[in-house]
C-alpha positions, 0 to 999 in steps of 0.5 A, a space after each residue: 823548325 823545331 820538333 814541336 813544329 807540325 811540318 817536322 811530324 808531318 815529314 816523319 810520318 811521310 817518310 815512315 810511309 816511304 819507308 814501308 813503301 821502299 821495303 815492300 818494293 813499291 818504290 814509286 809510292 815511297 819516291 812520292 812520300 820522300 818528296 812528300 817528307 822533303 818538301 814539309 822539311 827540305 833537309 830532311 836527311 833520311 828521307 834525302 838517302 832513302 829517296 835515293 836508294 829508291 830512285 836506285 832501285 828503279 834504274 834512275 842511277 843519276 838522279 839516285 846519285 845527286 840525291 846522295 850528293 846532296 845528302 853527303 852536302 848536308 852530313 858529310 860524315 854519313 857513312 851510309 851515303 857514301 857506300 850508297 854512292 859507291 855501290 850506285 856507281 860500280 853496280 848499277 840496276 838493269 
């Protein structure tokens, strides 16, 4: 799947909704528009990560942190999932 392909900016578009979404605090909307993003391309990174900081924010501790095992699979050097992951685990929401 290259960057020519329409799913690609398809996914982008999605997860740039998500994103606007997770910021604004509408994580149910921006869950919807990551799934969205990964379903057009399932390794989609960011949309992997940011998924789960927004499943994270809604309390759904377990299912934010396979998300973000998942994304440590695919880029094992994220930086940024791993202090997800730590953060997820010593400071739970609720």
């Amino acid at each position: 799947m290259g960057l020519a392909d329409p799913r690609v900016e398809r996914a982008e578009k999605a997860a740039e909704r998500g994103e606007e979404h997770r910021l604004a605090g509408r994580h149910e909307a921006a869950v919807e528009e990551f799934t969205r993003a990964l379903d057009l391309v399932p390794g989609h990174g960011y949309a992997l990560g940011s998924r789960g900081q927004a499943l994270n924010s809604m309390g759904h501790v377990e299912a934010a942190l396979a998300g973000a095992e998942l994304v440590r699979t695919v880029f094992p050097l994220g930086a940024r999932t791993m202090v997800d992951v730590a953060e997820t685990r010593e400071d739970p929401p609720g």
